[in-house]
C-alpha positions as CSV (number, residue, x, y, z in Angstrom):
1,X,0.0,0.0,0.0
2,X,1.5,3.1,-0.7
3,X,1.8,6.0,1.4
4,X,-1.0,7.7,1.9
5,X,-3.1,5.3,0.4
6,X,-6.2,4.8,2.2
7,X,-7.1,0.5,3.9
8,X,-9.3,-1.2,2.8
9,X,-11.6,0.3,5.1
10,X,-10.8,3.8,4.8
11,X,-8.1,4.4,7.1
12,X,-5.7,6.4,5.6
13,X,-2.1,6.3,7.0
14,X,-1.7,9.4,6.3
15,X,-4.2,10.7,9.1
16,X,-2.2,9.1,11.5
17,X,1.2,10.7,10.7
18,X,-0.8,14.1,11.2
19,X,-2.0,12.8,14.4
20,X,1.3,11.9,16.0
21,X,2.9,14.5,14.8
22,X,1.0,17.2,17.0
23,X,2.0,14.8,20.4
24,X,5.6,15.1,18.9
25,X,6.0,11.7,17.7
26,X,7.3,11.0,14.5
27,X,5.9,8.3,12.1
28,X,7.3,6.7,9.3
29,X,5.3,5.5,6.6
30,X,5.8,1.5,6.4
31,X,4.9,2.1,10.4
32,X,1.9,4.2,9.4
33,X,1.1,1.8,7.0
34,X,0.9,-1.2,9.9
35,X,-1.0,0.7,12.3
36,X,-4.1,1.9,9.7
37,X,-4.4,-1.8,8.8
38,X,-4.5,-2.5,12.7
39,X,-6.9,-0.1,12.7
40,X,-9.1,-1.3,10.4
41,X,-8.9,-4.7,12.1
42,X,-10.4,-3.0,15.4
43,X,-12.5,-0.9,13.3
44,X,-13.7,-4.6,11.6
45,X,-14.2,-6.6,14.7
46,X,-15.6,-4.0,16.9
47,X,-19.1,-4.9,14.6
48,X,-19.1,-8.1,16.1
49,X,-17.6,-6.9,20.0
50,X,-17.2,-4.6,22.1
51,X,-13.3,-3.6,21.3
52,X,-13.8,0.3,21.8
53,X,-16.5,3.0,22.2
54,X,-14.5,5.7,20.5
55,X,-16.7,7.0,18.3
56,X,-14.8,9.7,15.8
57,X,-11.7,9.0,13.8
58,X,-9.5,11.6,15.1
59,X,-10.5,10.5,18.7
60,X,-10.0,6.5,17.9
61,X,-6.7,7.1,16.7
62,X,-5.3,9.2,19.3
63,X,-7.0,7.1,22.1
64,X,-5.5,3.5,20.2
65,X,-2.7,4.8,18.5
66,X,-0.9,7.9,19.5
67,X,-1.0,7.4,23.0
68,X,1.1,3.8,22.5
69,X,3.2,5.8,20.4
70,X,3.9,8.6,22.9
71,X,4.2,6.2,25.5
72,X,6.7,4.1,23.6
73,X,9.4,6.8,23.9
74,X,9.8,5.7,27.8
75,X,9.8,1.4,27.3
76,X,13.3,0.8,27.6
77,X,15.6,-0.5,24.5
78,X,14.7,-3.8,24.3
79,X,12.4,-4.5,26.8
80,X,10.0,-7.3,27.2
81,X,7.3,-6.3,27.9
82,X,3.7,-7.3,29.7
83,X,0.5,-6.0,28.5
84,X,-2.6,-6.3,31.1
85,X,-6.3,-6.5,29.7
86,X,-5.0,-6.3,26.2
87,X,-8.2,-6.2,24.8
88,X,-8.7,-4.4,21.5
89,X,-4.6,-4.9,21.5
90,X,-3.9,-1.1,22.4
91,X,-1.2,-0.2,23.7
92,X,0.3,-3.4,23.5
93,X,0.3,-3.8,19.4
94,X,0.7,-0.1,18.5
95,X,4.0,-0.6,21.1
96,X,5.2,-3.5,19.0
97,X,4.8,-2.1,15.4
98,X,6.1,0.9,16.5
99,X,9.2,-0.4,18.9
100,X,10.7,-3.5,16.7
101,X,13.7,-3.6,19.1
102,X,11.3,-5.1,22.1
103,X,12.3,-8.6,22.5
104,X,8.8,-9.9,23.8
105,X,5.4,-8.8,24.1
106,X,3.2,-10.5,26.2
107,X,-0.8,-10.1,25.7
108,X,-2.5,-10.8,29.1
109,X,-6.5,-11.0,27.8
110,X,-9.2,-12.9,30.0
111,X,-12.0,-13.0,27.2
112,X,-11.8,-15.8,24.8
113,X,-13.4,-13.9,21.8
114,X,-10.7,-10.7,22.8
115,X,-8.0,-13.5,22.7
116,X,-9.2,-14.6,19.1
117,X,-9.2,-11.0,17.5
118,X,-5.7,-10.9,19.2
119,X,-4.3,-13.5,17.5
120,X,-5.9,-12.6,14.7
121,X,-4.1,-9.5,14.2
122,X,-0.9,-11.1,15.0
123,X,-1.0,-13.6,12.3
124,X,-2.5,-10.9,9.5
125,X,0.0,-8.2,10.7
126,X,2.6,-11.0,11.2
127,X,3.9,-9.8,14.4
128,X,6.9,-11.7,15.9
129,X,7.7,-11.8,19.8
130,X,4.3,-11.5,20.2
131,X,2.0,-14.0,22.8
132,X,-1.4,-13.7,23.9
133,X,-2.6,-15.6,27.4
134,X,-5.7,-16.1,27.5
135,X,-6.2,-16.2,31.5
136,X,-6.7,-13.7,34.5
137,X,-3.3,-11.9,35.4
138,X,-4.4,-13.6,38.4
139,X,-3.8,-16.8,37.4
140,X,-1.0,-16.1,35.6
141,X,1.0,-15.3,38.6
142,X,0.5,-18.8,40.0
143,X,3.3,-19.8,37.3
144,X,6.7,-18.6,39.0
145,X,8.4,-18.9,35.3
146,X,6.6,-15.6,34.8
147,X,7.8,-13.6,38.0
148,X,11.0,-11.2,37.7
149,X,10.6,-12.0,33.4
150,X,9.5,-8.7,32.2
151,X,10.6,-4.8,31.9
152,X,7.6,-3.1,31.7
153,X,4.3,-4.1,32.4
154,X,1.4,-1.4,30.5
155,X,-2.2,-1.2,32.3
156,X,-5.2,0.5,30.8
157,X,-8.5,0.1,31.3
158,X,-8.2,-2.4,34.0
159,X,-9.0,-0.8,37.7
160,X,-6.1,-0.7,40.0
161,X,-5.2,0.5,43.3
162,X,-1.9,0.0,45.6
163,X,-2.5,-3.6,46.3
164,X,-3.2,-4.2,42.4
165,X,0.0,-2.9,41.6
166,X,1.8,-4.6,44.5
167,X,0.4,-8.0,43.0
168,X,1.5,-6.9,39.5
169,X,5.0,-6.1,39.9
170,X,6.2,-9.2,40.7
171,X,5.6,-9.8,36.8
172,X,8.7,-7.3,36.6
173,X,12.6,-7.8,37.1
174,X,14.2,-5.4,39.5
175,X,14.3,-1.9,38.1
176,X,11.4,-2.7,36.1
177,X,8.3,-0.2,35.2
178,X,4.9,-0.3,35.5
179,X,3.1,1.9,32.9
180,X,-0.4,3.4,33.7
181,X,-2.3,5.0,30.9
182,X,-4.3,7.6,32.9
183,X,-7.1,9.1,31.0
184,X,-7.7,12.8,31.3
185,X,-11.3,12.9,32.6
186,X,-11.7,14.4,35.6
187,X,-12.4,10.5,37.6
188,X,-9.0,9.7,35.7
189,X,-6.8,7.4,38.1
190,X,-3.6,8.8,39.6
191,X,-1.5,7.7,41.8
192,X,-1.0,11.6,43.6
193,X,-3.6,10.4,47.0
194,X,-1.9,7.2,46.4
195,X,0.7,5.7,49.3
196,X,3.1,3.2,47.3
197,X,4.5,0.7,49.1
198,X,7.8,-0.8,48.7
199,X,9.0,-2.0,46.4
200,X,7.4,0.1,44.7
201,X,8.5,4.1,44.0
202,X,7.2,6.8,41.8
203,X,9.4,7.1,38.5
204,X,8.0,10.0,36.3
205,X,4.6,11.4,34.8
206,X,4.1,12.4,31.0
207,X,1.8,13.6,29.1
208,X,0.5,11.2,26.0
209,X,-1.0,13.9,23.8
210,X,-2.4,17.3,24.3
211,X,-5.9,16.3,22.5
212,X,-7.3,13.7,25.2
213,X,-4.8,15.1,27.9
214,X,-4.1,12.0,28.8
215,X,-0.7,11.0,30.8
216,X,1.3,8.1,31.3
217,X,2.3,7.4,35.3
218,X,5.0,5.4,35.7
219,X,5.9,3.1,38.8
220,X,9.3,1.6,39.4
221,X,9.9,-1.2,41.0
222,X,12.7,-0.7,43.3
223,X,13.9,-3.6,44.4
């Protein structure tokens, strides 16, 4: 497809350079070209579920794709990384196409249908380094092999509070971040009335985007 050249469902690639560009982030166009077919997938699939309620274009793409993208810049070279209620595969697959130096992504989904669309994008965008488990992050911690395996961990849309977060950093190797995607609305979640407990410590905040103004919190773990 060439650049500029619209999906098959109208998404033109295009759009989203424009998008990106006013968080900052610069696209190029075989990237821009992978994330408008991921979004046509969503787009697709959302017919049949409930993968997003993001109504307009320019709000769907800075919500599913931009935000990964601005978040990206702050996943550490070559991370692996841990993706919790993965969903309609944002941030998670947007952080893949965009980051092709990550040396795992795993896809934590509890649905079964979610966990077919997943896979489904993953064989039609051909994604390597990419798994989906289809399971509670609950049950997923019963399995020692995946304690102290990952870099980051990314959380959004999943409700969390200290003792969430306490349970979910044992997913991550010392010195390892855990990556909430706060949403701008004024019942956002943050982490400001928030008393971490060790070993947990507050990293950084940035913002992900001046049109939602969303921000990204980030939690080490300090240990």
């Amino acid at each position: 497809m060439a650049s500029g050249e619209q999906g098959a469902t109208g998404t033109d690639p295009a759009q989203l350079v424009d998008r990106a560009s006013l968080a900052g982030v610069a696209v190029g166009g075989a990237t821009a070209q992978t994330l408008a077919i991921y979004l046509d997938l969503v787009r697709r699939w959302n017919a049949r579920m409930n993968l997003t309620a993001l109504d307009g274009p320019d709000q769907a793409i800075d919500r599913l794709i931009v935000e990964p993208l601005a978040a990206a810049r702050h996943i550490p070279l070559g991370a692996s990384v841990i993706d919790i209620g993965s969903g309609n595969g944002s941030p998670a697959i947007p952080l893949r196409i965009a980051r092709p130096d990550l040396v795992a992504v795993r896809l934590v989904e509890s649905r079964m249908r979610k966990g077919v669309f997943l896979r489904e994008v993953i064989r039609e965008l051909r994604l390597d380094r990419v798994a989906v488990e289809n399971d509670r992050y609950e049950a997923l911690l019963e399995d020692p092999a995946l304690h102290d395996a990952h870099d980051a961990l990314t959380l959004r849309g999943v409700a969390w509070d200290v003792a969430v977060l306490s349970r979910l950093q044992r997913f991550l190797r010392p010195g390892g971040l855990i990556c909430l995607f706060a949403s701008g609305r004024a019942d956002g979640q943050g982490v400001d009335d928030l008393r971490l407990q060790p070993p947990l410590v507050w990293h950084a905040s940035a913002p992900l985007g001046a049109t939602l103004g969303s921000r990204l919190i980030m939690v080490r773990v300090d240990r």
